[in-house]
N, C-alpha and C positions, 0 to 999 in steps of 0.2 A: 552496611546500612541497617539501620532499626527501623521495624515496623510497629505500629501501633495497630492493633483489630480491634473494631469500636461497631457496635451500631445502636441507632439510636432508638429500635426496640428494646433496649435493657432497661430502659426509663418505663415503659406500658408494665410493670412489675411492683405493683403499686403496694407496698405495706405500712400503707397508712403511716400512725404514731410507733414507730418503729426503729429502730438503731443501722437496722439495715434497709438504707432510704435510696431514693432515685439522686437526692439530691451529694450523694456521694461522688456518682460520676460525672454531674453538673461543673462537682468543684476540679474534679482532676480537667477534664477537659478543658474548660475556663483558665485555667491555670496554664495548660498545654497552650493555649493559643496566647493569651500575655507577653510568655515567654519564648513564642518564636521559635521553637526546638525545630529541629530539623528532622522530619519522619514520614514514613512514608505511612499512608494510610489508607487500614484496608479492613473491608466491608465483608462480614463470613455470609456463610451459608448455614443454615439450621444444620444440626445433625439429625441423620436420619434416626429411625428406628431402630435398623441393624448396627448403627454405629453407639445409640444408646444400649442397646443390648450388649453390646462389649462389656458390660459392666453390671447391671441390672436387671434385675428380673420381672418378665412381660407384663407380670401381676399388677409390680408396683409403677410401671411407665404407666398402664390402664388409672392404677389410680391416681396418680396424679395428675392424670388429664382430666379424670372427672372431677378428683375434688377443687380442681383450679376452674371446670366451668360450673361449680356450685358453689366456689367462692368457700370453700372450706378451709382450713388450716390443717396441716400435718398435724402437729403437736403445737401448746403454745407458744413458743420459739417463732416457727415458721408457716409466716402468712402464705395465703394464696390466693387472688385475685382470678377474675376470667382468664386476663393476658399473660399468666406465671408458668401455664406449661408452655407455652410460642414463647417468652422469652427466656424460660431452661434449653429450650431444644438450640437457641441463637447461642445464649452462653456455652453451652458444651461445643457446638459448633465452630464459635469465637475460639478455642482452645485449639481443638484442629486444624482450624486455617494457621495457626500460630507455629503447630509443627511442623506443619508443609513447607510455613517460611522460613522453620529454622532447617529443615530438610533441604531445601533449594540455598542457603547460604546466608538467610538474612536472620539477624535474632531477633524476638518479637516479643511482644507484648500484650497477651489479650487483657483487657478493659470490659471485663463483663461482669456480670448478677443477674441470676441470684449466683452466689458462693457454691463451689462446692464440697470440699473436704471432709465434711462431718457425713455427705449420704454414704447410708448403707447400699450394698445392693439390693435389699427388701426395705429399707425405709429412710424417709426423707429426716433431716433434725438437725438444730443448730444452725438456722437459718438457709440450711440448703436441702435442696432439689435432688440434682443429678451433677455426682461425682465431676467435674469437668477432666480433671487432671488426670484422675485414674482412667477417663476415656481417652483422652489424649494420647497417653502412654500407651494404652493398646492399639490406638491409631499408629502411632511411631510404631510399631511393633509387626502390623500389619504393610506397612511400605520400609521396611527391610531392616528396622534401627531395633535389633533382638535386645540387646542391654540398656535397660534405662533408668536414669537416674533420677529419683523424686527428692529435690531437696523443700521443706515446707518450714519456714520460720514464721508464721502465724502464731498468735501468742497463743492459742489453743490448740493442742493436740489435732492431727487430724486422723481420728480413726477411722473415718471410712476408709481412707486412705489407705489406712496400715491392714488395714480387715482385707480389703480387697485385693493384700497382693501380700498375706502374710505366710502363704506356703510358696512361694513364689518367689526363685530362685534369680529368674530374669528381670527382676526390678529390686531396687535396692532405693527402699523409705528411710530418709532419715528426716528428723526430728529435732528442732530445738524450739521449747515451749514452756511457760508459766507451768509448774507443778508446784502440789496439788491446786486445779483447776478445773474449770469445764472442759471436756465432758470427763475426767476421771481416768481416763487411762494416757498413757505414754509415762507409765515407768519404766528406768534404764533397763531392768529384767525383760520387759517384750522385745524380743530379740528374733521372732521369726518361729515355726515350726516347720516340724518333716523337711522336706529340699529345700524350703524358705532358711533354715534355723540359721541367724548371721546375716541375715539378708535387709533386717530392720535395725534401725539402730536409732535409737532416742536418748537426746540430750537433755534433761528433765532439768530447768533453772527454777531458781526461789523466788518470789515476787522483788521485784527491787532491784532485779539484774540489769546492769545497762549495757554499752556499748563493748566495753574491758573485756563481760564475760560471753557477750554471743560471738566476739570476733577471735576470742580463744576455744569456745567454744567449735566454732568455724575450722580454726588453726590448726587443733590439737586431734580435732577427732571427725570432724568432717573430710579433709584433707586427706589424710593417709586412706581413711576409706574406701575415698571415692577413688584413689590410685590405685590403689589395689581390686575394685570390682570393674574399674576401664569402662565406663558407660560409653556406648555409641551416641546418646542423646542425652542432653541435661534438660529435666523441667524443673519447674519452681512454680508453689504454692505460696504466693506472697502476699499475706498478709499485713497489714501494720499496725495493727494494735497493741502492738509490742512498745508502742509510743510512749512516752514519759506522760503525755496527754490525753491517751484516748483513757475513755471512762469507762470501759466494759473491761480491763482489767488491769495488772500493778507493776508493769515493767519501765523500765527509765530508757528505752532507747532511744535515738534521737535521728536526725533524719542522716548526718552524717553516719550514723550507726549502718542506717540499711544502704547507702553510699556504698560502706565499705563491707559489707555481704556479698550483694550481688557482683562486686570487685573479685570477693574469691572465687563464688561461683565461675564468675567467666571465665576466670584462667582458668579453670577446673576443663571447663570447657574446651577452653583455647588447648591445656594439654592434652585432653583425652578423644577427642570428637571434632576435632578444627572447628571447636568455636559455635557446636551447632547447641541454641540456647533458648527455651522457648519460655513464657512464665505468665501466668495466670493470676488474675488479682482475685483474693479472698478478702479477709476481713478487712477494718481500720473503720472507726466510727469519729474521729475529731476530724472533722472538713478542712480544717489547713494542714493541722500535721497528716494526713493520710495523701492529698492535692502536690505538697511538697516534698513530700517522700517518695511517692509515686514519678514526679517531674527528676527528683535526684537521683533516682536509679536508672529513670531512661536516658539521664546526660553523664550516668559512666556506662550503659549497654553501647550506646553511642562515640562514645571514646572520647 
């Protein structure tokens, strides 16, 4: 069974004239009820504080609760509204229900925003908040899943991601992403340090890459990795702007593309963890190709 985690606080996240809009999860959803999938659906819980703190630091939770009831912006990237910190705390939240599901047998889906992959532990950028995935992972980590596996095919690099778990032996980031791009890092040389060193691995593609190079991509160098580190738990950072269509950056993939991703992922999964698969939406800025992509990958998590 696939589950979807949705709620409809991720909409009260308001950033105005912005790329990263409410009306993103308007179109997935819309799209989801059209087409009738079959899913079960489920409603998170905020994450607490201590379960944001898995990740970040007290400083910067404080400030983004106030700068979100001052209506300030991190950086100009990322807006903040009154309702931005209640709906970071539902999206990181959204991601932990997603583990529990995939922990209890179901592979899930959280449907949330704001985004998280670009935060720091000290600071927000790149349209996100609070890291979801990387708390998620310490979530899985804290109910008993010690090995886990972040796989993040957002066309953007996700450094917070990689920062926050780059000496860190018991999570294994990999990476396949638009290089050179924003934010600048994930060349094939970051590789981890101290007990991390091996533990990151970044697949850096050229603008222009389509479906051919991320599924060999996938093949060649995701595959044997993820065999060899035997993750208890598979998460995924899934973004789609890796689109032929979206306009915040220059890759040709196409919806069959990410079809056949989360296709390896789950065997990844099916051989290493029976199947336990949790995955988090990030980026995608084109309303149909991100609505269709989204629907395509939950009708091969779904079989």
């Amino acid at each position: 069974m696939t589950s979807i985690v949705y709620h409809p606080d991720y909409l009260l996240h308001d950033t105005g004239n912005h790329p990263e809009t409410k009306e993103r999860l308007i179109a997935i959803m819309q799209l989801i009820e059209e087409t009738g999938i079959d899913l079960r659906r489920i409603k998170p819980e905020p994450a607490s504080i201590e379960e944001i703190r898995y990740v970040h630091d007290p400083d910067y939770i404080s400030k983004v609760k106030e700068y979100s009831k001052r209506e300030l912006p991190l950086d100009p990237d990322t807006i903040l509204c009154k309702d931005s910190y209640h709906a970071a705390l539902f999206a990181a939240g959204g991601m932990i229900r997603a583990v529990d599901l995939a922990a209890g047998g179901e592979n899930a889906f959280a449907l949330v925003r704001p985004p998280g992959h670009h935060a720091l532990p000290d600071r927000g950028m790149g349209f996100c908040l609070f890291n979801n995935i990387a708390i998620g992972a310490r979530h899985a980590q804290k109910i008993g899943y010690d090995r886990v596996l972040i796989v993040d095919w957002d066309v953007h690099h996700g450094n917070g991601t990689q920062y926050t778990f780059y000496d860190d032996p018991s999570v294994f980031y990999f990476s396949v992403h638009q290089y050179p791009h924003y934010p600048g890092t994930g060349s094939s040389d970051e590789t981890g340090s101290g007990a991390g060193q091996g533990y990151t691995l970044n697949a850096p593609l050229p603008a222009g890459s389509g479906d051919a190079e991320y599924t060999r991509a996938f093949e060649e160098i995701l595959m044997p990795a993820a065999s060899r580190f035997d993750p208890d738990i598979v998460l995924v950072s899934a973004g789609f702007d890796a689109h032929i269509d979206d306009p915040l950056a220059g890759m040709a993939v196409t919806t069959e593309g990410f079809r056949e991703m989360v296709s390896i992922v789950s065997s990844i999964a099916d051989q290493c963890c029976e199947g336990r698969l949790a995955i988090t939406l990030e980026g995608g800025y084109d309303l149909h190709a991100l609505s269709y992509s989204v629907v395509g990958v939950l009708e091969v998590m779904g079989g």
